[in-house]
C-alpha positions as CSV (number, residue, x, y, z in Angstrom):
1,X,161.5,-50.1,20.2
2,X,162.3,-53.8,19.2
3,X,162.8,-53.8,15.5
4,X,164.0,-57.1,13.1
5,X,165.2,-55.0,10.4
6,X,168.5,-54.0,12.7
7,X,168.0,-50.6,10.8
8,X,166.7,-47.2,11.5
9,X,162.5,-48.6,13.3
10,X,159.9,-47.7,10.5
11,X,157.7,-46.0,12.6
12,X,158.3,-43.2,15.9
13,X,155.8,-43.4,18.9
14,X,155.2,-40.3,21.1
15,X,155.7,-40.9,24.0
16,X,157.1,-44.1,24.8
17,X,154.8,-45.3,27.8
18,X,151.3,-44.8,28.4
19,X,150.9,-42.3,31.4
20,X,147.0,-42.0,33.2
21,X,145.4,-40.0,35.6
22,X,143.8,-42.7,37.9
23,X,141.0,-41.7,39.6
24,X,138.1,-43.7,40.7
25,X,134.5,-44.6,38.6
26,X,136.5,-41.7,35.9
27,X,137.5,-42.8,32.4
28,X,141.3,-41.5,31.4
29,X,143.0,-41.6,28.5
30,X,146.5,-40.8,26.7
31,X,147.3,-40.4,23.0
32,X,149.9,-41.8,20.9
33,X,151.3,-39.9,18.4
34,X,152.7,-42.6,15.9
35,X,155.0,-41.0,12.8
36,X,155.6,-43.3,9.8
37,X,159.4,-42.6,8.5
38,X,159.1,-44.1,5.7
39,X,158.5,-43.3,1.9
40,X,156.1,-46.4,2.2
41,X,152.8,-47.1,3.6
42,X,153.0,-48.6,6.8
43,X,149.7,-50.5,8.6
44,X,150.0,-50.7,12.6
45,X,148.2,-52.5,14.9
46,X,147.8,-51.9,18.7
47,X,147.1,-55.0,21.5
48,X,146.9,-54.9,25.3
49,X,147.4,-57.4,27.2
50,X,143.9,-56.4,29.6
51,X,141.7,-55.9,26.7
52,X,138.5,-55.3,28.6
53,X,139.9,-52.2,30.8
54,X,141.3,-50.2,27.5
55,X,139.5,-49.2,24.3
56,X,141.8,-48.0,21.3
57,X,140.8,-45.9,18.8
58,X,141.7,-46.5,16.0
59,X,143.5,-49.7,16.9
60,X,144.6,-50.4,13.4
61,X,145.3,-48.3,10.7
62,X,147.7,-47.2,7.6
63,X,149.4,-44.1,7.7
64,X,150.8,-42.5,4.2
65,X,154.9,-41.8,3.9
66,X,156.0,-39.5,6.4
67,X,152.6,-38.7,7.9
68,X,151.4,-39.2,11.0
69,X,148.4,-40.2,13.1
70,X,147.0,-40.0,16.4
71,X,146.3,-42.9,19.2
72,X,143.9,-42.5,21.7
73,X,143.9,-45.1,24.3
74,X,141.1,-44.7,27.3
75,X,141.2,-46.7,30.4
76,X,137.7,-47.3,31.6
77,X,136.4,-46.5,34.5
78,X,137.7,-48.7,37.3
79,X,136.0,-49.7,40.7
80,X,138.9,-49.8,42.9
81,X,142.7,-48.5,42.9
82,X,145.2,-51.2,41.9
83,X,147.9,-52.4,44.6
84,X,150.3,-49.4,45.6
85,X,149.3,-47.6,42.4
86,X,151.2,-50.4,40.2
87,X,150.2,-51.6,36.9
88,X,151.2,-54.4,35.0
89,X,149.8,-54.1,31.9
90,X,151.2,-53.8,28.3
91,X,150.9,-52.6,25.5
92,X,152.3,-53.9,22.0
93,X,152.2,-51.8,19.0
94,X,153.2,-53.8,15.6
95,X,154.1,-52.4,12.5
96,X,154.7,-53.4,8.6
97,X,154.7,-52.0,5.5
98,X,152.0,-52.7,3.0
99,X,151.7,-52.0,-0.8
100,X,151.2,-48.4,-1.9
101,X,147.8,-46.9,-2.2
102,X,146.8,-49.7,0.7
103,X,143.9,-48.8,3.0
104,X,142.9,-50.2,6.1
105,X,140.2,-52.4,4.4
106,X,142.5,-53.5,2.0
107,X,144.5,-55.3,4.8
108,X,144.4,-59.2,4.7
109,X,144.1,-61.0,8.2
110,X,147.3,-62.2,8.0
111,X,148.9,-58.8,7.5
112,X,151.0,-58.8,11.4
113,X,151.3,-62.7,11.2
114,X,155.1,-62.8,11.2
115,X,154.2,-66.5,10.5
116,X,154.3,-65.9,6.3
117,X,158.1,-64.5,6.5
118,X,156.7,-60.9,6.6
119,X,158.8,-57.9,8.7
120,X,157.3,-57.0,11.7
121,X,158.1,-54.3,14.0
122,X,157.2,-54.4,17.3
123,X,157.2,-51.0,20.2
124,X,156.6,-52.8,23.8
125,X,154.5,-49.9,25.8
126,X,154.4,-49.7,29.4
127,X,151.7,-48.0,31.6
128,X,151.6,-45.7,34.3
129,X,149.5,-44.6,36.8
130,X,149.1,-41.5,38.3
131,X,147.1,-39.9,40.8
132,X,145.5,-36.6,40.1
133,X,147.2,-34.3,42.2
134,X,151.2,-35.7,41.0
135,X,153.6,-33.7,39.2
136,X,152.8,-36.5,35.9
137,X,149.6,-34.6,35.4
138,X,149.1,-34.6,31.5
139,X,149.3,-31.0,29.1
140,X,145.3,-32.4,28.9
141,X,144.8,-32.1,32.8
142,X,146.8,-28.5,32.6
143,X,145.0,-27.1,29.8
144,X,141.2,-28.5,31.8
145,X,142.6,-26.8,35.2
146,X,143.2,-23.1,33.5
147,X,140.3,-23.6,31.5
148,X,138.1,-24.1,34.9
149,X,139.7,-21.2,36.5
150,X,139.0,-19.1,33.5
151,X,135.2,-19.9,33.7
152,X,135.2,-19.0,37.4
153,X,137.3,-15.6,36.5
154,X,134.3,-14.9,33.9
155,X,131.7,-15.7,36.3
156,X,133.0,-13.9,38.9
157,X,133.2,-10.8,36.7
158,X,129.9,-11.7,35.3
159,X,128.8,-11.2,39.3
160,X,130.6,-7.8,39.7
161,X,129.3,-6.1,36.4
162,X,125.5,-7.6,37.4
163,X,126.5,-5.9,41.5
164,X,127.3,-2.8,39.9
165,X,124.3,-2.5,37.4
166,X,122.0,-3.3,40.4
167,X,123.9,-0.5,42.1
168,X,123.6,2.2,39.4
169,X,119.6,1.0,39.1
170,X,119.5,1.2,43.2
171,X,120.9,5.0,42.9
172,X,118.6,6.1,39.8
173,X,115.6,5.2,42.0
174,X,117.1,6.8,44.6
175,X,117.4,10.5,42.7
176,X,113.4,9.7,41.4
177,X,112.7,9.5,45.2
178,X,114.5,12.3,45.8
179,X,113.0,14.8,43.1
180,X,109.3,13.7,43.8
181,X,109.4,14.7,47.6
182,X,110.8,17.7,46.8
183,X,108.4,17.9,44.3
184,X,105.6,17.4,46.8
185,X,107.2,19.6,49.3
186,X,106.6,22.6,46.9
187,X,103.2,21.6,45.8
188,X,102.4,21.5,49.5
189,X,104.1,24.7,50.6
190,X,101.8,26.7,47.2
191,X,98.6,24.8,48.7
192,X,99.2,26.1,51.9
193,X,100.0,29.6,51.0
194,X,96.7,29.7,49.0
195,X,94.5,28.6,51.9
196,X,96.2,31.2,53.8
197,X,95.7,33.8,51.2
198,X,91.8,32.7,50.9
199,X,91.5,32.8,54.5
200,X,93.1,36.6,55.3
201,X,91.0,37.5,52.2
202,X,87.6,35.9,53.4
203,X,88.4,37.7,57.4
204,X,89.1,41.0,55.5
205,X,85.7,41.3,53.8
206,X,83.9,40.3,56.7
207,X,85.2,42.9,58.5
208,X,84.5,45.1,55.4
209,X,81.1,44.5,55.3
210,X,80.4,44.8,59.1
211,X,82.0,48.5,58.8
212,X,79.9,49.2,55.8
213,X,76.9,47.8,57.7
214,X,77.3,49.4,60.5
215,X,74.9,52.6,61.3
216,X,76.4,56.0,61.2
217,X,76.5,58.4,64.4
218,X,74.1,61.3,64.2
């Protein structure tokens, strides 16, 4: 932090370079957490020295005594890796303080012109590339990495409880098949018995009928 007041720097940044996960035709970005340590209003404005490969949001603003905001800076998507992974940009974040009850409308043009005699703070950022699979990884990254191995824990038990539903389904039908050829096996066995029954009965009064038709012996 380069500060012309020689006293405690109005404002704290967090952290104190600008750290991205550099990967190919992917957008990145790292936030800025700036605190105001002031009992004053203090305006801030943000510039880059590549412009066109960074967009800043918000990239100015006011922020109330003692309160805080957050940064976001995203580095657009870029078309080829820069030489051995180096970057040269900067960034440059300025800082004043403004009447109370000031609102980032309310700011003149002039407000980080240290041209009118007005105190300005300056924080000089640096940025850093990294590649996806190094240890500078962002919380972000961390946090997207469990929360994808989550979703395949859940869709892998997802799998098993559908498996053992298809299962339990598999071995109802099974019992069903079970219970109807035994059910058929009995109806088939009493049919069978009948005709049997209907067949010693229909031989027995044939027999019958030929003794009763039969002549008698003198």
């Amino acid at each position: 932090m380069t500060t012309v007041t020689g006293s405690k720097p109005i404002i704290s940044v967090h952290p104190d370079e600008l750290k991205f996960i550099f990967e190919l035709e992917k957008q990145s970005f790292c936030d800025l957490k700036v605190t105001n340590n002031t009992d004053q209003n203090v305006a801030f404005k943000v510039k880059t020295t590549s412009p066109k490969k960074y967009f800043v949001r918000p990239n100015t603003g006011v922020i109330h005594p003692w309160d805080s905001c957050v940064i976001r800076v995203t580095l657009q998507a870029q078309r080829e890796y820069p030489p051995d992974m180096q970057c040269r940009d900067k960034f440059l974040l300025q800082s004043t303080v403004v009447p109370a009850n000031s609102e980032v409308e309310d700011l003149p043009q002039d407000t980080f012109n240290k041209d009118n005699g007005r105190v300005i703070e300056e924080c000089k950022l640096r940025v850093v590339y990294a590649s996806p699979n190094s240890s500078h990884a962002s919380g972000e990254d961390v946090y997207s990495a469990a929360r994808t191995s989550l979703n395949a824990l859940k869709r892998v038990k997802e799998e098993r409880d559908a498996a053992v539903r298809q299962t339990q389904q598999l071995q109802q039908e099974l019992e069903m098949l079970k219970k109807r050829r035994l059910q058929n096996s009995a109806g088939g066995f009493s049919f069978m018995f009948v005709l049997l029954v209907a067949i010693i009965g229909i031989v027995l009064g044939f027999l019958l009928k030929l003794l009763l038709s039969s002549p008698t012996s003198a």
